[in-house]
PLY file of the C-alpha trace (Angstrom):
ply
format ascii 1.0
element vertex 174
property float x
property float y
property float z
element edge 173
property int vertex1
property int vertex2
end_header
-16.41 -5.83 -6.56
-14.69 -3.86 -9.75
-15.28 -6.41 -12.57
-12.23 -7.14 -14.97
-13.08 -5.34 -17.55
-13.36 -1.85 -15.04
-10.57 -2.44 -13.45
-8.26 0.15 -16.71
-11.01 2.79 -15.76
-10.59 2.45 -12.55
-6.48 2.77 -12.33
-6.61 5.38 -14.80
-8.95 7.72 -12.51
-6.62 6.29 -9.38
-3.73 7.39 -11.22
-5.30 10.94 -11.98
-5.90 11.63 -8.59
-2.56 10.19 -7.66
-0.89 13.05 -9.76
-2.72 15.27 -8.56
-1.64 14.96 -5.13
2.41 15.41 -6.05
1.40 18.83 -6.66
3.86 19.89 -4.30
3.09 23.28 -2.52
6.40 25.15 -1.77
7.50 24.34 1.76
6.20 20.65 1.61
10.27 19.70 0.56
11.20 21.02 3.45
9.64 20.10 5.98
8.80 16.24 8.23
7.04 14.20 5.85
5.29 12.29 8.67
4.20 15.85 10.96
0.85 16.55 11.46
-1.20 17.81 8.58
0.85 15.72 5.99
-0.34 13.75 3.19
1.04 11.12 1.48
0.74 9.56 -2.01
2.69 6.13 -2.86
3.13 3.81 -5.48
3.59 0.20 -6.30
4.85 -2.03 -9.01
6.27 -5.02 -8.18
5.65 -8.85 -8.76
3.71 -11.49 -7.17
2.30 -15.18 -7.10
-0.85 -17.06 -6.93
-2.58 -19.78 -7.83
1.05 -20.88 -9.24
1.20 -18.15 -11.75
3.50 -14.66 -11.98
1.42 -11.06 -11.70
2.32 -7.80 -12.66
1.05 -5.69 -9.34
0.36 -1.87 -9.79
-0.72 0.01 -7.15
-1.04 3.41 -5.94
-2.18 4.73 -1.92
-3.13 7.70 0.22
-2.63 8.87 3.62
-3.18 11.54 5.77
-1.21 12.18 9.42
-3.91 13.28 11.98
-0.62 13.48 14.66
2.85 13.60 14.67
3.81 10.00 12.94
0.61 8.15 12.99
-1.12 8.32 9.63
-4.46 6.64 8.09
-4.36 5.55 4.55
-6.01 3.64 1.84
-3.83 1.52 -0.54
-5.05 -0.23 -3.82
-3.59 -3.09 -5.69
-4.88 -4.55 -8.93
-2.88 -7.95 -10.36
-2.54 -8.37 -14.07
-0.80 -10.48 -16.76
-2.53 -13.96 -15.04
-5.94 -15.49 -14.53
-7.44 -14.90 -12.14
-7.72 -11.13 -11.62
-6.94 -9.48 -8.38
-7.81 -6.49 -6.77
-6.63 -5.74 -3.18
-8.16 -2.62 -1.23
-6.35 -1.96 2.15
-7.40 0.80 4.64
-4.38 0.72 7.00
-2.78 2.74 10.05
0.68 3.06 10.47
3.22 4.94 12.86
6.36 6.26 12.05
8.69 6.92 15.27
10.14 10.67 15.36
13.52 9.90 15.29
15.37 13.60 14.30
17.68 11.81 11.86
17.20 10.83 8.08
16.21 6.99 9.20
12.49 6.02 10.87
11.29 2.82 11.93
7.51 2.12 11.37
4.99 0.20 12.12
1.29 -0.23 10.87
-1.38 -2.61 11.07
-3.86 -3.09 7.88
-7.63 -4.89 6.86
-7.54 -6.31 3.67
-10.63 -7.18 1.24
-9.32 -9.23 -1.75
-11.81 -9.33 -4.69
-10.45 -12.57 -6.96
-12.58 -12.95 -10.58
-14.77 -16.08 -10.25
-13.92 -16.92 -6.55
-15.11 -15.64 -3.13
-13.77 -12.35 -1.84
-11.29 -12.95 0.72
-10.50 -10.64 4.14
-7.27 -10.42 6.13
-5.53 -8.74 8.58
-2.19 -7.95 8.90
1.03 -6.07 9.97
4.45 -4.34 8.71
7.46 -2.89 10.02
10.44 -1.18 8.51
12.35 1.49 8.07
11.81 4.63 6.02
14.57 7.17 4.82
13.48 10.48 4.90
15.21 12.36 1.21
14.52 15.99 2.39
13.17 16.62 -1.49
9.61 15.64 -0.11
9.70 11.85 -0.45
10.61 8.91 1.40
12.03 5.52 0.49
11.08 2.45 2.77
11.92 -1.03 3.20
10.32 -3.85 5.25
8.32 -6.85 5.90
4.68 -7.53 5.80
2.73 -10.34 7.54
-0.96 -10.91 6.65
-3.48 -13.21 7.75
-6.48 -14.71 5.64
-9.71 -14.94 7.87
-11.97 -17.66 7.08
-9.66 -19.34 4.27
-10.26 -22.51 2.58
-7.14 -24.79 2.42
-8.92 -26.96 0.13
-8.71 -23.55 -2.43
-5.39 -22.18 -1.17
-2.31 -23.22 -0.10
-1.73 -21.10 2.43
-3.89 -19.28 4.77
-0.98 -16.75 5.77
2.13 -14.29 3.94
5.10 -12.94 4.90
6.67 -10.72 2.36
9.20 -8.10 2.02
7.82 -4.29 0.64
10.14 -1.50 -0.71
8.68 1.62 -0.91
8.53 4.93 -2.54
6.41 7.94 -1.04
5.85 11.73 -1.61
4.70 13.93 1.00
2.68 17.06 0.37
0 1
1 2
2 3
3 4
4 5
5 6
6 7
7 8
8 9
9 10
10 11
11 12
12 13
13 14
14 15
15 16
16 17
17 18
18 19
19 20
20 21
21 22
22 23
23 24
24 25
25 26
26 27
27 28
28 29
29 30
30 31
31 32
32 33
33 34
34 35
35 36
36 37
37 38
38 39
39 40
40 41
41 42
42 43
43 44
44 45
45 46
46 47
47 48
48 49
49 50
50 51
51 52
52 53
53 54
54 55
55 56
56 57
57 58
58 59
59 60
60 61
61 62
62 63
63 64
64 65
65 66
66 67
67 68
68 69
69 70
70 71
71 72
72 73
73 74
74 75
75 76
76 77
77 78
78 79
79 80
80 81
81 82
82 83
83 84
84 85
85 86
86 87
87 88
88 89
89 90
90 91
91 92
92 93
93 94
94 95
95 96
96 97
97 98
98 99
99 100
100 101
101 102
102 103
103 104
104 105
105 106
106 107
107 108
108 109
109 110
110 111
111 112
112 113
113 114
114 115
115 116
116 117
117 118
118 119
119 120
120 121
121 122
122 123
123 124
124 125
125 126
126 127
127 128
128 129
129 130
130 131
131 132
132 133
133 134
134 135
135 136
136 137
137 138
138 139
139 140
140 141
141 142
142 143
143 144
144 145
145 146
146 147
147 148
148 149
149 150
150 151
151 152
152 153
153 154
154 155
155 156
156 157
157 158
158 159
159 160
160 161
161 162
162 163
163 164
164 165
165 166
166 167
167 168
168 169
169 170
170 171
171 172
172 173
């Protein structure tokens, strides 16, 4: 579990190796961002809730596509601004459908372990699907929904044992 007081360290060395992957070599702008071989790093700020209070989420990922469209990846998410702290790690596959145009569906399934200061760690499951929009600079923008499952939740703790939520998201290939 990253404690609290880690968790700076932890997104600033996340971060590092986040820039260090938009390196960009010089034919990665031009060619499928989801072919085989490709690489992806992504990034997240956005808001969310829980236990009825507002967090500031940051969050950075990795992937790699083994084959044309279907890519493994790693995500992180830590919330701040709220007690208590969150930290989400997601290992995650996902399939983007070779379309030839600009616009690609996708669809990915995900694990999720959810480390929450001073309560048990929680596990899901879940799935998205969207639609990505391929710039031709290198990068992608995406937009979709996400469903995700808690396994062995505790109403009596949470209010719901399931989410559905909408992602956006912004990509760079290399």
């Amino acid at each position: 579990m990253i404690q609290h007081q880690s968790r700076p360290v932890v997104m600033l060395a996340l971060l590092a190796i986040l820039l260090l992957c938009t390196a960009l070599t010089a034919d990665a702008a031009d060619r499928d961002p989801f072919s085989s071989g490709s690489g992806r790093a992504s990034v997240l700020i956005g808001n969310g809730y829980a236990f009825n209070e507002s967090y500031l989420i940051v969050g950075i990922g990795v992937g790699y596509f083994f084959a044309k469209g279907l890519e493994v990846g790693l995500d992180a998410e830590f919330w701040s601004g709220s007690d208590p702290g969150i930290t989400k790690i997601s290992p995650e596959v996902r399939y983007v459908v070779p379309t030839g145009s600009a616009l690609r569906p996708y669809v990915g399934a995900f694990y999720r372990r959810t480390m929450i200061d001073n309560y048990d760690d929680l596990n899901s499951t879940g799935g998205r699907a969207g639609l990505y929009l391929v710039s031709g600079q290198g990068s992608y923008f995406g937009a979709g929904v996400v469903y995700e499952k808690y396994l062995s939740c505790d109403q009596t703790v949470y209010s719901s044992c399931s989410d559905t939520y909408p992602e956006i998201i912004f990509a760079i290939a290399f």
